[in-house]
ROROKOL-758745 format. One line per 4 residues: number of its first residue (from 1); their letters; for each residue z, x, y of C-alpha. Coordinates in pm, 1 decimal, decimal comma. Layout:
<recs>
NUM = A = Z/X/Y | ...
</recs>
This chain:
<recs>
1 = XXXX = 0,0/0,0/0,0 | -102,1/125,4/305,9 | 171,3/153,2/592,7 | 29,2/-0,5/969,8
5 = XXXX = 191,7/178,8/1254,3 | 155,8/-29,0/1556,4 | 257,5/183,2/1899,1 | 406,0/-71,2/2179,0
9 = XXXX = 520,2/35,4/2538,1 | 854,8/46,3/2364,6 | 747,5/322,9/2113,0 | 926,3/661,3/2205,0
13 = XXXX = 598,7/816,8/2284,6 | 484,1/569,4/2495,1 | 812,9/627,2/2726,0 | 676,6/987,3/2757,4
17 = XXXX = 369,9/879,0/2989,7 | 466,7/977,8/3367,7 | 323,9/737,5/3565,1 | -44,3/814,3/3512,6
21 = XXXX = -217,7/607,6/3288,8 | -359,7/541,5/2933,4 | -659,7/501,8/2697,4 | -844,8/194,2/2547,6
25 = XXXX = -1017,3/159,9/2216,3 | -1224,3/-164,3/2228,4 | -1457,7/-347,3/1977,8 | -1312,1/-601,2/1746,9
29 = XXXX = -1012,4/-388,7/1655,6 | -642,4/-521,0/1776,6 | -544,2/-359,0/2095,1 | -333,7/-38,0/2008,9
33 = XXXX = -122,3/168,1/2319,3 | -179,7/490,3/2278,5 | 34,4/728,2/2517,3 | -64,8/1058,5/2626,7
37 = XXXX = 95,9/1313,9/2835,1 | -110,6/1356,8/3093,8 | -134,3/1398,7/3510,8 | -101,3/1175,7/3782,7
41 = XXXX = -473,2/1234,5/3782,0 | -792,3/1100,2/3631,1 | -735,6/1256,9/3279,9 | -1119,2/1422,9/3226,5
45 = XXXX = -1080,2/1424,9/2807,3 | -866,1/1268,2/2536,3 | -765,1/1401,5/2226,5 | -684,7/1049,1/2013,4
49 = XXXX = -622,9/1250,8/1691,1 | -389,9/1541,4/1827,8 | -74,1/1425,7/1649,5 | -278,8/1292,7/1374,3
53 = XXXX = -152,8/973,5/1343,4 | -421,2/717,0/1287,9 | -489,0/445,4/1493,3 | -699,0/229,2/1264,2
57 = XXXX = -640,6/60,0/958,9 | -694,7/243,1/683,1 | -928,4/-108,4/553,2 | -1122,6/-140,6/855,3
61 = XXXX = -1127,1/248,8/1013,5 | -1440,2/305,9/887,2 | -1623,5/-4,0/961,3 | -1494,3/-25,8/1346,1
65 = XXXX = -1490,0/372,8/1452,6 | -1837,5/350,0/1593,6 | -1806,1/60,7/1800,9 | -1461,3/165,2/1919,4
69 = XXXX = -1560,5/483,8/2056,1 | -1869,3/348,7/2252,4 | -1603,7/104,3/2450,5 | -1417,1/420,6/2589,0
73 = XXXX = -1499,0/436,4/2955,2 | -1256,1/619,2/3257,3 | -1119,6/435,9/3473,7 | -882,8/535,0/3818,3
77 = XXXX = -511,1/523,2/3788,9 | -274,6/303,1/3988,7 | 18,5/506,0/3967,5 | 199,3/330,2/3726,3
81 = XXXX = 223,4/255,5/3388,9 | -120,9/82,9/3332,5 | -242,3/-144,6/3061,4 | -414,8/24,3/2788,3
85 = XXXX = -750,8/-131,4/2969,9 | -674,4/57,7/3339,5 | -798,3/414,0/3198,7 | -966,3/598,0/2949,1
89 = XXXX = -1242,8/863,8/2917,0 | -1519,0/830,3/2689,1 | -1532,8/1172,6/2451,3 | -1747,6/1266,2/2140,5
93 = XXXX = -1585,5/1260,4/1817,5 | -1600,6/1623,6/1825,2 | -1431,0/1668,4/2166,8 | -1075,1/1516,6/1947,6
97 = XXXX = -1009,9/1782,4/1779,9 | -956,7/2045,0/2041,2 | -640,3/2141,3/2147,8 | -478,4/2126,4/2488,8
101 = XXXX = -559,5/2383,2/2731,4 | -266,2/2660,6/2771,1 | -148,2/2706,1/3138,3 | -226,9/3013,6/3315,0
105 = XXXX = 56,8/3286,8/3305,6 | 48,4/3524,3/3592,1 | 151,2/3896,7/3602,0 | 491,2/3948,4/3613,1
109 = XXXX = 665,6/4191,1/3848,6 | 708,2/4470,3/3594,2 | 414,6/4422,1/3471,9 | 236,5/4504,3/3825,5
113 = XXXX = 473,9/4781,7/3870,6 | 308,5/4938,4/3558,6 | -68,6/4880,8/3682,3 | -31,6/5021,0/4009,5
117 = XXXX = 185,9/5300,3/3792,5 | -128,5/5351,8/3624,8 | -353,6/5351,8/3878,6 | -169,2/5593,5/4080,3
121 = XXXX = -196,6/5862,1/3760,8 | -531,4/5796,0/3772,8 | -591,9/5856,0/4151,9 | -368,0/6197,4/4161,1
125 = XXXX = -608,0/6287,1/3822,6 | -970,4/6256,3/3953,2 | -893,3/6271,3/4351,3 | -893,7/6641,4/4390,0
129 = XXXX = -1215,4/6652,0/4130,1 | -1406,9/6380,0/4381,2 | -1267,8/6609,6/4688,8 | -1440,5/6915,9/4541,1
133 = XXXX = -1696,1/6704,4/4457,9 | -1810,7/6594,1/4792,8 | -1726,7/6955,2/4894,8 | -1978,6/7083,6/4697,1
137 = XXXX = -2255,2/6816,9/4811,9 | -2141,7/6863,4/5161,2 | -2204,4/7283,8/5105,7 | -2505,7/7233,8/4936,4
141 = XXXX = -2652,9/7003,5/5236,2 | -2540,8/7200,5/5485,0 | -2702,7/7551,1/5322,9 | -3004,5/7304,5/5342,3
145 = XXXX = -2965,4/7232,2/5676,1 | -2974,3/7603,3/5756,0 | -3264,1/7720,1/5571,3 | -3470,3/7434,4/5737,1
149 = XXXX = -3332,5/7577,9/6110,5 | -3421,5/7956,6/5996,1 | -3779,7/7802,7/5860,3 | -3876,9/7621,8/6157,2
153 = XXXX = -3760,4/7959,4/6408,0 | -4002,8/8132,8/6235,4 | -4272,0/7881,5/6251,6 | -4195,6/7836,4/6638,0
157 = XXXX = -4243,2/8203,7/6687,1 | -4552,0/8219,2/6522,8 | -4680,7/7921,9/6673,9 | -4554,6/8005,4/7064,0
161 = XXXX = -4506,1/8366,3/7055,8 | -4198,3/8349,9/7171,7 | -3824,5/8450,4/7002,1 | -3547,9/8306,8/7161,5
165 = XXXX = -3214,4/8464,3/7250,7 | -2855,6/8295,3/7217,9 | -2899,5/8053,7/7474,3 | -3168,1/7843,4/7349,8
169 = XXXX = -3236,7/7871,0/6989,0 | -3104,6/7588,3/6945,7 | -3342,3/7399,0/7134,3 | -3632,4/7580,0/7000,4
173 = XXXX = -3527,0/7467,4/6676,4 | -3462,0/7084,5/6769,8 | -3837,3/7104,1/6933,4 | -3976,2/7272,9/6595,0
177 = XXXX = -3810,6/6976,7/6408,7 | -3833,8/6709,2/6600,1 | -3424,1/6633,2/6670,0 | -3201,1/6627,4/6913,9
181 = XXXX = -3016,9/6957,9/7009,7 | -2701,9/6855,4/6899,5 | -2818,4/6763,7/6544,6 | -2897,4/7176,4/6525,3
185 = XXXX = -2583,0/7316,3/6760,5 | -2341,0/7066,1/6527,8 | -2271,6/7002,6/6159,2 | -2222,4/6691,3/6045,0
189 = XXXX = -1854,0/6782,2/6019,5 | -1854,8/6864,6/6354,6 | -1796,0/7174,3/6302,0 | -2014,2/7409,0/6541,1
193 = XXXX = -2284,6/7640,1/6432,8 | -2336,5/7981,8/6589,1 | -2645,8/8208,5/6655,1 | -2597,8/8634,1/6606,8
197 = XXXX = -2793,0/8863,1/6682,8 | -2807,4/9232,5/6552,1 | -2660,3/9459,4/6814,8 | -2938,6/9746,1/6734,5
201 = XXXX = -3232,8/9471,3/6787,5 | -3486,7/9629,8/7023,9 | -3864,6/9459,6/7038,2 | -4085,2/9610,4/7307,5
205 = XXXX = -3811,5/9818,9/7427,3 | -3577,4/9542,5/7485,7 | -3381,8/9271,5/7306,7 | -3424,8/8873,1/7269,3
209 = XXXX = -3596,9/8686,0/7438,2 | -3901,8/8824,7/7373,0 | -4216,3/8715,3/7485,3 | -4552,1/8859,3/7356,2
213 = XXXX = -4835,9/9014,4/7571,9 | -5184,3/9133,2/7522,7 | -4936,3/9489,8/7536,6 | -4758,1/9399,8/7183,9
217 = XXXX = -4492,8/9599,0/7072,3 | -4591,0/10019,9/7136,0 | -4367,0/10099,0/6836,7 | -4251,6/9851,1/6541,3
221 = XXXX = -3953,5/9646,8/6641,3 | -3634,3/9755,6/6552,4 | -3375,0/9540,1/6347,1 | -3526,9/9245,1/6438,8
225 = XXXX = -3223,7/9039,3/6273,5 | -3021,5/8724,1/6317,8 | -2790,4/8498,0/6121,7 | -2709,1/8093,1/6158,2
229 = XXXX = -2337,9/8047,2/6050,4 | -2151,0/7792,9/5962,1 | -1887,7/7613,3/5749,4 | -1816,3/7299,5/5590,0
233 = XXXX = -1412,9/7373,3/5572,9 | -1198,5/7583,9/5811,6 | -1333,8/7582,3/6171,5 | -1491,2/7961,2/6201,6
237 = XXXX = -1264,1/8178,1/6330,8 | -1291,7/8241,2/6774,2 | -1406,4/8603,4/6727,9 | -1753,0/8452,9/6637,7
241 = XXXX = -1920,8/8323,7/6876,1 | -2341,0/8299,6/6973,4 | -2540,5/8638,4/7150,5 | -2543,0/8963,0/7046,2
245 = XXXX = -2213,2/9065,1/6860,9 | -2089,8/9399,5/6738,9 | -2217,2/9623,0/6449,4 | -1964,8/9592,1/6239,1
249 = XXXX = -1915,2/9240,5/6266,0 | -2317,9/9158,6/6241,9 | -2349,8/9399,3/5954,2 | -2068,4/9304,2/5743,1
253 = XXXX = -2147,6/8925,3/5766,6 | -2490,8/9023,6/5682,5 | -2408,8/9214,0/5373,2 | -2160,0/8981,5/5233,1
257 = XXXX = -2209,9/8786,2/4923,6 | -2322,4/8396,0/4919,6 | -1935,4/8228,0/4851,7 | -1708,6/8505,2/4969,0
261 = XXXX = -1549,0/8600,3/5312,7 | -1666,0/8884,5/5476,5 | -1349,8/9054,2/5545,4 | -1481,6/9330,0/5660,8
265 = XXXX = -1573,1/9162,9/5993,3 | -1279,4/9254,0/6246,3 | -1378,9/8873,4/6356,7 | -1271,0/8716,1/5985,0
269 = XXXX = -919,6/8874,2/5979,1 | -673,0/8645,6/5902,4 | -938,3/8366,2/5869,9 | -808,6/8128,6/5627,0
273 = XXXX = -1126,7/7958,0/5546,9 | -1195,9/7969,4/5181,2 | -1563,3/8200,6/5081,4 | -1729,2/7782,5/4973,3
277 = XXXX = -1658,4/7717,1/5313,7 | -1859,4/7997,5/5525,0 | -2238,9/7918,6/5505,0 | -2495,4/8190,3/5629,7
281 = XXXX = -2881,8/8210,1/5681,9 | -2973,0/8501,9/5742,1 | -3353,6/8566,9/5890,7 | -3569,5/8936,5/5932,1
285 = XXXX = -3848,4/8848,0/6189,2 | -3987,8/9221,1/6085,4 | -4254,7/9041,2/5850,1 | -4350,4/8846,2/6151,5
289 = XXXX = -4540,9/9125,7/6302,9 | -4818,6/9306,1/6178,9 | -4975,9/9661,2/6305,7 | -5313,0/9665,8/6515,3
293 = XXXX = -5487,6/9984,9/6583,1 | -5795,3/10000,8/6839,8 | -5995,3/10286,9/6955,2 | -6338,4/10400,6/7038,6
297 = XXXX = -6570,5/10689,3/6898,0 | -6665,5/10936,5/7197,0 | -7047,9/10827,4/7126,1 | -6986,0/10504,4/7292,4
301 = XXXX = -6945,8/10418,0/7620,6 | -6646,7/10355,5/7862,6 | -6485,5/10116,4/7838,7 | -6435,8/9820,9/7596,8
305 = XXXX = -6133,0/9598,5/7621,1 | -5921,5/9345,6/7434,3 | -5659,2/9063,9/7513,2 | -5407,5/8864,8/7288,2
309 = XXXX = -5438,4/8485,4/7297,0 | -5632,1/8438,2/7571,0 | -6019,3/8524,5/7672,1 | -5988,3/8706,0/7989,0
313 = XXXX = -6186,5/8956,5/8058,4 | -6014,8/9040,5/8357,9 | -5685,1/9100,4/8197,4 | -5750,2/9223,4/7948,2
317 = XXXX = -5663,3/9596,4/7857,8 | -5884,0/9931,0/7787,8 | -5923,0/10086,9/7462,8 | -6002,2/10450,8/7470,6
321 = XXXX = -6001,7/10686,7/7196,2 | -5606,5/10831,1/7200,0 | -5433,2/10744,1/6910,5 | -5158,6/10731,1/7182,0
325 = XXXX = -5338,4/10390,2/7360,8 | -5348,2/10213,7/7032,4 | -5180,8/9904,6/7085,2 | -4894,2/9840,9/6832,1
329 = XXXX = -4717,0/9561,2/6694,5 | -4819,8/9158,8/6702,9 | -4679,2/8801,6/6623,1 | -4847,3/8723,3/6282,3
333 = XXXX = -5126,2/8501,6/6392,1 | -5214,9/8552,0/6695,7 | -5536,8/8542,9/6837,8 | -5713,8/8865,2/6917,5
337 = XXXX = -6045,5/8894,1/7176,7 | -6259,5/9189,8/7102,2 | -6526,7/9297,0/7457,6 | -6782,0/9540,6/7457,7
341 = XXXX = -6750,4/9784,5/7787,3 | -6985,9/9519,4/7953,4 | -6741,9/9245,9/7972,7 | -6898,6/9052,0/7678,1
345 = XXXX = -6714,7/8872,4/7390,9 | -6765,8/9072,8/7105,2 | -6560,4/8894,9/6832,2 | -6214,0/8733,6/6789,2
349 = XXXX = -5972,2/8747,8/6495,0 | -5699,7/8595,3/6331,1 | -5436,3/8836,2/6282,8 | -5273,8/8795,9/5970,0
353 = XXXX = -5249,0/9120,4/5835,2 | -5184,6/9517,8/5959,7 | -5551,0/9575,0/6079,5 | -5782,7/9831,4/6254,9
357 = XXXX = -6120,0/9818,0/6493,6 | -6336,5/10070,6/6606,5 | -6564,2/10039,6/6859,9 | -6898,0/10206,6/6769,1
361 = XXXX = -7229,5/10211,0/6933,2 | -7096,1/10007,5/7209,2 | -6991,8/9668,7/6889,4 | -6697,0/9696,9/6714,5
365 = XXXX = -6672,1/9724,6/6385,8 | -6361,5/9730,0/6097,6 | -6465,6/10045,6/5979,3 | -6603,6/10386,2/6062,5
369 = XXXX = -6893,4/10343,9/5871,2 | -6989,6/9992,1/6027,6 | -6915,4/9746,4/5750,5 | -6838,0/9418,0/5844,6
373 = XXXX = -6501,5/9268,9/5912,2 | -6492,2/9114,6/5640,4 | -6634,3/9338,1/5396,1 | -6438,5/9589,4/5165,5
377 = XXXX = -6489,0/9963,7/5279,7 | -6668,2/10184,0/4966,9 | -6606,6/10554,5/5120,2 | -6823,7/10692,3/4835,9
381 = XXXX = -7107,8/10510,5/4963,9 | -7062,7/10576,8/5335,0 | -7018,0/11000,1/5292,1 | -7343,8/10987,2/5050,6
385 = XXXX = -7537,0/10814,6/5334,2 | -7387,4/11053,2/5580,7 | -7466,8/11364,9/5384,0 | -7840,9/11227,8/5344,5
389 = XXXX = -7890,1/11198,8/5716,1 | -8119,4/11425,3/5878,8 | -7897,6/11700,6/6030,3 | -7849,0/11806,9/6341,8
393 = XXXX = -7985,8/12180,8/6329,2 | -7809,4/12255,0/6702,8 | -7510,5/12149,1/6571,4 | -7209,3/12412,1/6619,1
397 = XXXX = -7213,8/12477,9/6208,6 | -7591,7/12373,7/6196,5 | -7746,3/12241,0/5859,5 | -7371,5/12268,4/5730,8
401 = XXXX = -7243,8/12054,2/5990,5 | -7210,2/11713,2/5773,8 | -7033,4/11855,1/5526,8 | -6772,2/12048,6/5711,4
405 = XXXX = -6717,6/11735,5/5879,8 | -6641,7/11552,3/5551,8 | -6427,8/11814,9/5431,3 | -6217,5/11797,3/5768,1
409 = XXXX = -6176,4/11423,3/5695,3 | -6077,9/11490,7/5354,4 | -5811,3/11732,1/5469,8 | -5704,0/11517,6/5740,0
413 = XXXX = -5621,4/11230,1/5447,8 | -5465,7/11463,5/5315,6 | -5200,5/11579,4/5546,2 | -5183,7/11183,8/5638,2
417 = XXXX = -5074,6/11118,3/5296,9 | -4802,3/11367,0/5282,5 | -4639,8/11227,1/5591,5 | -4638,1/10888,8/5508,2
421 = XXXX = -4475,4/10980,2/5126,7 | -4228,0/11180,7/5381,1 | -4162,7/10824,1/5543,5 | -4341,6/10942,1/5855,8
425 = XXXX = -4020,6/11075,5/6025,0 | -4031,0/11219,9/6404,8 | -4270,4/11442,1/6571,6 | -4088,7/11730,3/6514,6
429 = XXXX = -4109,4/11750,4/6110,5 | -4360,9/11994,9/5940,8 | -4558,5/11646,6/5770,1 | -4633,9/11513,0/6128,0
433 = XXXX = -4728,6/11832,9/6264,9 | -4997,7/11928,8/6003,3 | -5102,3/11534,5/6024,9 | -5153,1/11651,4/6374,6
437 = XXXX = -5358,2/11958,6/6350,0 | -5551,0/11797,4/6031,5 | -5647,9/11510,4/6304,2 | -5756,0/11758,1/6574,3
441 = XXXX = -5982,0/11979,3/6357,7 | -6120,7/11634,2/6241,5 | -6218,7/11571,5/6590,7 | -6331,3/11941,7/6657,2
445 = XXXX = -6596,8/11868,5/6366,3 | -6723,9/11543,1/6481,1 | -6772,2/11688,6/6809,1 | -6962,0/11956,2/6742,4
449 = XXXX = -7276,3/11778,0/6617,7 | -7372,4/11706,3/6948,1 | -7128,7/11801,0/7244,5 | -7189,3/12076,7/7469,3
453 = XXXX = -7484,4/12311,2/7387,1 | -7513,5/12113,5/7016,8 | -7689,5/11814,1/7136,6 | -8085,6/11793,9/6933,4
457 = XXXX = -8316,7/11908,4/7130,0 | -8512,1/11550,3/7203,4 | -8827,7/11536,4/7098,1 | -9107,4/11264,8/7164,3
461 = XX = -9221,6/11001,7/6907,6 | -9560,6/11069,8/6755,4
</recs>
């Protein structure tokens, strides 16, 4: 026999309902109060199984369940204890057998104690790694930053012919790269950056600036150094500051190893920058000028000229035939103008590499023999056609005259040779003086084929 449990308002359960409201099942069943605990609210779901107590029959639970459960519908709540037809909220037969929702539990104070305990283990374990971290990035951008400032100073000086002092590098750079001055004169760390320049520099005779003339350089510039610093740490130390410092400072910067502190410099002791700090671009402007040698042979006439970066015949400057009067020393790429002793444009060149010109038979030529410019110089070639010539039989050494001249060449190589693999030191050493006499008899030779008494005696075309 099966038992019937009929639930009434007076059931215990029922007396658990606060005030909210209740559930219907509908459809040719008897009316059955179900209580629920739920909110003061509309109840969104409704679990009729949860205690699993049956609210059927067992004769008739199977015949009515599918009618019953379409008559669930949701309806607002008064407030107080409704009929079992005020509320209810229609639910799949699957949606019964879940179980209530649990309640969100917050942290409790311990627990938050340990979290932030944790966190802070974490932070004093991987802050000093991120700090030497972005030290690192912030060295390696500024070392960037310098190479692209001792890039674009040489590009400005080959472009302009001009090499700025102390005063405004920095806005030689910023022009060359297209920033503001301060961008170049200031790290992004604000820390400032400073310009040296070697004590022993000497370009023309004189230090920076320098500005190039058709005159060049007489003799090859001297120490043409100078060094960007900066750092990315500990602010450099006062002793350093931009212009022309002393030797021992400028040459113990220069020499010191990338990452250390030159300590040597009187103006780093007691610095307490560390070496990652102390960044340093260092730039030699000596393979920024190449050597140009002009003259003339005595068979031509008086007198052709030649200017730098400009075509002015007016200014521009004689060549004669002293080694002495050879020009010297020029900005890589400039411009050189080549006239003939009648004012004339003879040529122009690109300078891009040591280079020499002779002015023959009133044109100048890149060799002695007359080759072209451009052409490579075959010396067996030139002394066969010279020894073939028809001789000169006035000639101080007559017939012979040709060859003594090529052996006086030969001998004048020679003793060149010997001074340069002495690393052509002063006038006064033994290598320079035979150089000398070498170059003299040289001269001597050439000159007697037709100086003086040993011109050919002209004679008329048949």
């Amino acid at each position: 026999m099966t038992m019937k449990t009929k639930l009434t308002m007076n059931h215990p359960r029922v007396r658990q309902v606060l005030d909210c409201g209740c559930r219907t099942v509908e459809g040719g069943l008897r009316r059955v109060d179900i209580p629920l605990p739920i909110s003061r609210q509309a109840v969104p779901r409704l679990n009729l199984l949860s205690d699993r107590e049956s609210i059927f029959s067992a004769s008739d639970e199977k015949r009515q369940r599918a009618g019953a459960l379409q008559k669930l519908r949701l309806v607002p709540c008064s407030g107080t204890r409704a009929s079992v037809l005020d509320c209810g909220s229609p639910l799949p037969l699957s949606e019964r057998w879940r179980s209530r929702q649990k309640p969100y539990r917050a942290f409790s104070l311990i627990e938050m104690i340990g979290v932030l305990a944790v966190i802070a283990i974490l932070a004093a374990t991987l802050a000093p790694s991120f700090v030497r971290q972005m030290d690192k990035t912030a060295g390696d951008q500024e070392s960037a930053a310098l190479k692209s400032f001792g890039d674009a100073l040489q590009s400005s000086i080959m472009r302009s012919r001009y090499i700025p002092s102390a005063t405004d590098w920095a806005s030689t750079v910023a022009t060359e790269l297209g920033v503001d001055t301060t961008a170049v004169t200031d790290s992004p760390r604000r820390q400032q950056r400073f310009f040296l320049i070697d004590p022993n520099l000497t370009i023309a005779g004189a230090g920076l600036p320098y500005t190039q003339s058709s005159a060049g350089s007489v003799s090859k510039p001297v120490s043409p150094r100078v060094m960007v610093l900066s750092s990315v740490g500990t602010a450099l130390p006062a002793g350093v500051v931009s212009g022309t410092t002393t030797a021992a400072n400028f040459t113990s910067i220069w020499n010191a190893a990338d990452g250390t502190v030159p300590t040597a410099a009187p103006a780093f002791a007691g610095w307490n920058g560390a070496g990652n700090d102390l960044k340093i671009q260092r730039v030699d402007l000596s393979p920024l000028f190449i050597e140009l040698q002009l003259s003339k042979l005595v068979t031509s006439r008086c007198c052709p000229r030649y200017s730098i970066d400009a075509n002015n015949w007016t200014n521009a400057i004689q060549v004669s035939d002293l080694i002495a009067d050879w020009p010297g020393y020029f900005i890589q790429n400039s411009v050189l103008y080549l006239y003939n002793h009648g004012g004339t444009l003879d040529s122009q060149q690109i300078l891009i590499r040591d280079n020499s010109f002779y002015y023959d038979q009133d044109v100048w030529r890149g060799t002695i023999g007359g080759e072209g410019f451009l052409a490579g110089v075959d010396i067996a070639s030139v002394v066969s056609r010279y020894l073939a010539a028809y001789p000169n039989v006035r000639a101080q050494n007559g017939t012979n005259q040709q060859s003594v001249v090529v052996q006086s060449m030969i001998n004048y190589m020679d003793r060149y040779d010997d001074w340069a693999a002495a690393g052509f030191p002063s006038t006064t050493s033994p290598s320079y003086i035979a150089a000398v006499n070498a170059q003299a008899a040289l001269r001597t030779a050439v000159q007697g084929q037709y100086l003086g008494t040993y011109n050919p005696i002209q004679v008329n075309c048949q």
